[in-house]
C-alpha positions in Angstrom: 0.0 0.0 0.0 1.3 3.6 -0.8 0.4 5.7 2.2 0.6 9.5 3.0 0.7 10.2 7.2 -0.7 14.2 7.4 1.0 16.3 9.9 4.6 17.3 11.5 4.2 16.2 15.1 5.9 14.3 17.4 2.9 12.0 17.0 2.9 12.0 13.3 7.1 10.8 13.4 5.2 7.6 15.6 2.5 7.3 13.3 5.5 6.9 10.2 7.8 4.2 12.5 5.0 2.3 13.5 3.6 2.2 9.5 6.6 1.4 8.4 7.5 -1.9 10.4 4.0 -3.4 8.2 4.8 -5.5 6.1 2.0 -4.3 3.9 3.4 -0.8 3.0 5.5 -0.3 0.0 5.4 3.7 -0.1 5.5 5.9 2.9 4.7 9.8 2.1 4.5 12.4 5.0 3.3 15.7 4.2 4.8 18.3 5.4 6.5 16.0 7.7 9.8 17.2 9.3 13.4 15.1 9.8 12.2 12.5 12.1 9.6 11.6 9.9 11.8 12.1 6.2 13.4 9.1 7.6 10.4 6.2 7.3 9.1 8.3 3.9 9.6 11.1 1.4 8.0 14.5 2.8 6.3 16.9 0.5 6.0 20.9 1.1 2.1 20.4 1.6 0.9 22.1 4.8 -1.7 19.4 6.9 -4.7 22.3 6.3 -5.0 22.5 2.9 -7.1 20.0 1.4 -6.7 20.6 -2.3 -2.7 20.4 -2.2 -3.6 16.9 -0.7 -6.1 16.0 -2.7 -3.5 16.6 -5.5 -1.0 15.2 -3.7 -3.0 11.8 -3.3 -3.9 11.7 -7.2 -0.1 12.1 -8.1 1.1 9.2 -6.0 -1.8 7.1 -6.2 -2.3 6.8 -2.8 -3.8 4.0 -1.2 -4.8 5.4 2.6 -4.0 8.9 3.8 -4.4 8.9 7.5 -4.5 12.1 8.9 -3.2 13.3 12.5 -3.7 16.4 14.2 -7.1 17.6 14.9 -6.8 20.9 13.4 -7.4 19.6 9.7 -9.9 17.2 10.9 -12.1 19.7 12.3 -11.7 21.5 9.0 -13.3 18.8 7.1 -9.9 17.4 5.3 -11.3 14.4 5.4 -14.4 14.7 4.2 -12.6 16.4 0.8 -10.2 13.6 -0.1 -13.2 11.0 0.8 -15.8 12.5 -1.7 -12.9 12.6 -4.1 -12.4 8.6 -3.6 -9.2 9.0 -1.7 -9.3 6.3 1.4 -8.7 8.2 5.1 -8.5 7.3 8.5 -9.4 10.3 10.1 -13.0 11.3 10.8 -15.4 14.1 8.7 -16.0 17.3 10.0 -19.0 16.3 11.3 -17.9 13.2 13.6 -14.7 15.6 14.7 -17.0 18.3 16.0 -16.7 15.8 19.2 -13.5 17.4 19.6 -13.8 21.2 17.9 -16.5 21.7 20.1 -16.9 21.6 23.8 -20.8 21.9 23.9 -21.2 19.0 21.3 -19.8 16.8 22.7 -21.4 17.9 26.1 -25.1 17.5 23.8 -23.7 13.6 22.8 -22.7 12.7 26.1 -26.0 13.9 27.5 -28.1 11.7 24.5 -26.4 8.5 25.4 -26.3 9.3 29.6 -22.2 8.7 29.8 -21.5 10.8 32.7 -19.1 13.8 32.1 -18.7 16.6 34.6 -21.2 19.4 34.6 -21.7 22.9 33.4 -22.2 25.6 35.8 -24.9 28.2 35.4 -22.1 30.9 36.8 -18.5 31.2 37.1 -17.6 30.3 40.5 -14.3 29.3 42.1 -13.6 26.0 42.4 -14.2 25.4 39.1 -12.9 24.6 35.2 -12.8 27.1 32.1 -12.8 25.3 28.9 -12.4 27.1 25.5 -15.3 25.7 23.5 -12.8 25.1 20.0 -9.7 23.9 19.5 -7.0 25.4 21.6 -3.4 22.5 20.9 -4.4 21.5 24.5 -4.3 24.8 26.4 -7.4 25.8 26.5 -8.1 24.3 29.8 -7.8 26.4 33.0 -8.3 24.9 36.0 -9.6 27.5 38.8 -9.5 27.2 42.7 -8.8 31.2 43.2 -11.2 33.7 42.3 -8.0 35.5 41.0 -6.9 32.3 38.9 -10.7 32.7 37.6 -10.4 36.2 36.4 -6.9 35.1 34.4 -8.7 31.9 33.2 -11.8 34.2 31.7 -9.4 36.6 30.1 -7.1 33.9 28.4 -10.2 32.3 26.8 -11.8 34.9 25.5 -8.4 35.3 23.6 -8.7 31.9 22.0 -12.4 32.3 21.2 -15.5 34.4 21.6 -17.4 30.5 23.3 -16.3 28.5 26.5 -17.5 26.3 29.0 -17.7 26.3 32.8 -17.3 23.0 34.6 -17.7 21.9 38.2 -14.1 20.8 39.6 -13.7 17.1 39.4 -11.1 15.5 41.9 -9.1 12.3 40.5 -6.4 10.8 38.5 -6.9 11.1 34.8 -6.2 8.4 32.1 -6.4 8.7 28.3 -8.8 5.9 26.9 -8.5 5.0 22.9 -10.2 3.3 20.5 -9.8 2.7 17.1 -13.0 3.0 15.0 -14.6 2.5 11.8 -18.2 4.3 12.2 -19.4 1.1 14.0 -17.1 -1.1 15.7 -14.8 0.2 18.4 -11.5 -1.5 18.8 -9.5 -0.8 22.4 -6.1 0.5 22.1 -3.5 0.5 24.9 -4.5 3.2 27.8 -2.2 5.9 28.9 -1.7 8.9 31.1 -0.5 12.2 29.7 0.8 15.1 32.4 -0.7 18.1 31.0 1.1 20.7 33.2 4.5 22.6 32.1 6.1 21.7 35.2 7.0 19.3 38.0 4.8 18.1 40.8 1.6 19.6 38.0 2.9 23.1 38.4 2.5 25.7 35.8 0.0 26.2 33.1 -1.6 23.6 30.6 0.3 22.9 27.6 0.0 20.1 25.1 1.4 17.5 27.1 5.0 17.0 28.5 5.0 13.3 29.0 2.5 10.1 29.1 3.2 6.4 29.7 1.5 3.2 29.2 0.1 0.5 30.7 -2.3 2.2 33.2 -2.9 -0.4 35.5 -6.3 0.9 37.8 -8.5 0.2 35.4 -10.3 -2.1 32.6 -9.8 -0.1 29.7 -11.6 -2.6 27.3 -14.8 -2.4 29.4 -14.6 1.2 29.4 -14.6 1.3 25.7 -18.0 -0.2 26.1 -19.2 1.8 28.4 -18.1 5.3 26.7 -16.7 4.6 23.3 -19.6 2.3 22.0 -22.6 4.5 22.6 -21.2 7.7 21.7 -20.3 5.9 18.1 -23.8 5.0 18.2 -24.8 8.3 18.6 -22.6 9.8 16.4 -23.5 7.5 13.5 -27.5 8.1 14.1 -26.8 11.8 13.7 -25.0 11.0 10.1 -21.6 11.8 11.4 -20.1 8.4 11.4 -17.1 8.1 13.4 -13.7 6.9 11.1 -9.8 6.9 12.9 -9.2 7.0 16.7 -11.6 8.6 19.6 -9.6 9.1 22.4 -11.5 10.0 25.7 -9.8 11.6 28.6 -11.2 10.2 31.6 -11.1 11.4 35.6 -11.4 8.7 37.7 -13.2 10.0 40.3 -14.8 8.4 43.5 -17.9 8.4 41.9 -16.9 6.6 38.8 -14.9 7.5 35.5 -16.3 11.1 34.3 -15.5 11.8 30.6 -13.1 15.8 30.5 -12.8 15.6 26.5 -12.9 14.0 23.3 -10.4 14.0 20.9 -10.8 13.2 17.5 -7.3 11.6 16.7 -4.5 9.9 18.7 -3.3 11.7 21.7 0.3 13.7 21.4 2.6 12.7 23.4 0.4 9.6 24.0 0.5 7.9 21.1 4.3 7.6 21.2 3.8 5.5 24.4 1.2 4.0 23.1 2.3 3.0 19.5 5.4 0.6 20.4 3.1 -1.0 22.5 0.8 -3.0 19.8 1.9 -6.2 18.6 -0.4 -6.4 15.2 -0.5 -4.6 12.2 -1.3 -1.2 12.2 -1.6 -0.5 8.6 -3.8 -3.2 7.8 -6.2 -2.1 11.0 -6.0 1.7 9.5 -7.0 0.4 6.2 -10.1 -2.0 7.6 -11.3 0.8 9.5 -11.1 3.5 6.3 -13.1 0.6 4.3 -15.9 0.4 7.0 -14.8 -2.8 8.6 -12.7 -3.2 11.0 -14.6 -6.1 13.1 -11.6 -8.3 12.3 -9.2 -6.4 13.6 -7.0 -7.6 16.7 -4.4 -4.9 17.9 -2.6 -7.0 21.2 -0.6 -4.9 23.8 2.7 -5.9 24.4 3.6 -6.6 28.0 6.4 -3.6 27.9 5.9 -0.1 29.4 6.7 2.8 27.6 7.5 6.0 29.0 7.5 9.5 26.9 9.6 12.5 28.3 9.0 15.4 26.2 11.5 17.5 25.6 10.8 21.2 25.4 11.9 24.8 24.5 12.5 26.9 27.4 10.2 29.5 27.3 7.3 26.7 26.3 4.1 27.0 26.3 4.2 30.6 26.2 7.1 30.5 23.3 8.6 28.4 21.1 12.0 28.2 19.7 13.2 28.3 16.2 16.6 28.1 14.5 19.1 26.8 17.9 21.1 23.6 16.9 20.2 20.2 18.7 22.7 18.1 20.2 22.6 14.2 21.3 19.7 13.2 19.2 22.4 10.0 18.2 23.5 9.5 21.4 20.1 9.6 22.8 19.2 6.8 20.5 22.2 5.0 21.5 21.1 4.3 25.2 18.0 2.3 23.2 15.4 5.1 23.5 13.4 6.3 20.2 13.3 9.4 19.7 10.3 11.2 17.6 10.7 14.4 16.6 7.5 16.8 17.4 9.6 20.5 16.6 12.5 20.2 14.5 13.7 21.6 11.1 16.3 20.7 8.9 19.3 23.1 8.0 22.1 22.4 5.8 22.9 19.3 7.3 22.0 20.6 11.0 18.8 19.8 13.0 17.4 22.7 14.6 14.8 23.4 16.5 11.2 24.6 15.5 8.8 24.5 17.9 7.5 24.3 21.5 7.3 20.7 21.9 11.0 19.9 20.5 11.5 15.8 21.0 9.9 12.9 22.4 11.7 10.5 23.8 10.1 6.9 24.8 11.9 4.6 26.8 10.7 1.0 26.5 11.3 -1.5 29.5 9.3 -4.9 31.0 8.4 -2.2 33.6 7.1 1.3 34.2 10.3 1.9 36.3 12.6 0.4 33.5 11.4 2.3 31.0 11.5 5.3 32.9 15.0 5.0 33.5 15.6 4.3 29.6 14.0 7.6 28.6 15.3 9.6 31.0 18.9 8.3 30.3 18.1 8.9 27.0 16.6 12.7 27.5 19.9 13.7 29.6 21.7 13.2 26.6 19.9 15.6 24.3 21.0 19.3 24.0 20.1 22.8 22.7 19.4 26.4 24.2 16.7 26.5 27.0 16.0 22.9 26.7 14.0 21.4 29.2 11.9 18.8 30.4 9.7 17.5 33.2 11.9 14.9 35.9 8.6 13.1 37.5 6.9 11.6 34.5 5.7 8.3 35.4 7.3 8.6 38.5 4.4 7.5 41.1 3.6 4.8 39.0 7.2 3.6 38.6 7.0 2.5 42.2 3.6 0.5 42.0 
């Protein structure tokens, strides 16, 4: 199969390592793409918004599957222009996506089918949680325990977006549940946990995730696939938006039961590179199923490993990016067994630089949580470049479980 992978991500360079290990693909194309992901396939100067160019694209190369990753194009209805032009996707329309681009539609699902989800508040009150109602790369989400930190949260999202949502507080640890779907049929992935905050011990504001690992051991993430996943695809399907790619729900588990934050319409960044060296099967094939309609046959095992993501980061992130300083270590990262994906690099002359927020990813596999830990952090020390940073308790309460 000829494939194109859409984005430039961290999660994208995952998406192009695990595709490329199938022994179904014969062409890999990554558009734009950037040096991580020029490695698995040949990346083309067509930015992941604008359909046309990959509509072209897809004609030119004959494409078999185009699977599309971040959420923005999605949203945008990508999708839905390569599918009426008989291009194959995995990746959902505009419609089904709206579970993620908007806040109060995926409130209206969850409310039709009676999953449980935290509720709105008539008023803005302190404790409580300010959610921009679009798409905000994962920091539109202020939590608020202050009536200072609610004033702050109200003015930063009315800069995203004139809509947003007030929640009551839920208390509990979170974990990201995934399924991969085909409008009907929802097939479990591996569970994770992202750590949303910027800093140590959840300090700091929200970004779009510094670290995740997998397993997540507290809970039965194939039964809560039935309970959440299932009906919502239902739902989503009776209202002519049929669901095609991954829905990823992020779950607290509170003492009341799980409570569904968010949808997402697309694998999770960084959890999908915890997430993707973890299933034994093939992942093309499954893609492909799913973007015909079918994917009852599918079986996508978990390995026993753990995998641990450490995201490495520009200084000044999330408030700034960093464009232009050399990277060091990448090699030598990779040397101490880690992969390394890259989420915000460039290439120049023969120099990787950086070109982002979210800089590199590095997962560290191991037969446990605490192994793998080790491995990517071994592996993170070694990388380099001006303001570089990263978090030092990823995984680190469940590395002693």
């Amino acid at each position: 199969m000829k494939v194109l992978v859409v984005g430039s991500g961290g999660r994208e360079h995952a998406l192009a390592w695990k595709l490329a290990q199938s022994p179904g693909l014969t062409e890999l194309h990554c558009a734009p793409g950037n040096p991580g992901l020029a490695r698995h396939g040949s990346c083309h100067p067509v930015l992941a918004e604008d359909a046309d160019g990959l509509l072209d694209l897809a004609r030119s190369l004959d494409l078999d599957l185009v699977v599309v990753g971040p959420e923005a194009p999605l949203v945008a209805g990508v999708a839905d222009a390569l599918r009426h032009n008989g291009v194959a996707v995995f990746g959902p329309g505009a419609a089904a996506a709206r579970i993620e681009g908007s806040k109060s539609f995926a409130k209206d699902v969850l409310r039709s089918v009676g999953v449980p989800t935290a509720p709105n508040l008539p008023i803005a009150k302190p404790p409580c949680v300010v959610k921009a109602d679009g798409l905000a790369a994962g920091k539109g989400v202020f939590v608020c325990r202050t009536q200072p930190e609610l004033e702050a949260a109200l003015r930063a999202v009315r800069v995203i977006g004139p809509s947003f949502v007030v929640e009551k507080l839920l208390e509990g640890p979170e974990v990201s549940i995934l399924a991969l779907c085909d409008g009907r049929n929802a097939i479990p992935l591996p569970a994770a946990r992202d750590f949303k905050r910027a800093f140590d011990d959840d300090e700091g504001p929200n970004t779009g995730g510094m670290g995740s690992y997998s397993p997540v051991s507290e809970i039965d993430h194939e039964q809560l696939v039935e309970q959440i996943h299932a009906p919502v695809l239902a739902e989503l399907s009776r209202r002519s938006a049929p669901f095609v790619g991954v829905l990823f729900a992020g779950l607290m588990l509170t003492d009341d039961g799980p409570r569904v934050l968010e949808f997402n319409c697309r694998l999770g960044d960084p959890e999908a590179q915890s997430i993707l060296p973890r299933i034994d099967g093939d992942l093309l094939g499954a893609f492909a199923a799913a973007a015909a309609g079918d994917a009852s046959s599918v079986a996508l095992a978990a390995d026993p490993a753990a995998a641990v993501t450490v995201v490495v980061a520009a200084g000044e992130y999330p408030a700034h990016g960093d464009s232009g300083s050399p990277i060091y270590g990448i090699a030598d990262a990779e040397g101490e067994g880690a992969l390394v994906f890259h989420a915000g690099t460039a290439q120049r002359d023969d120099r990787i630089v950086t070109n982002g927020g979210r800089i590199l990813d590095v997962t560290g596999i191991g037969a446990t949580i605490a192994e793998a830990r080790q491995h990517a952090y071994a592996a993170a020390d070694r990388i380099a470049f001006e303001g570089a940073r990263f978090r030092r308790d990823i995984a680190a309460e469940a590395a002693l479980v």
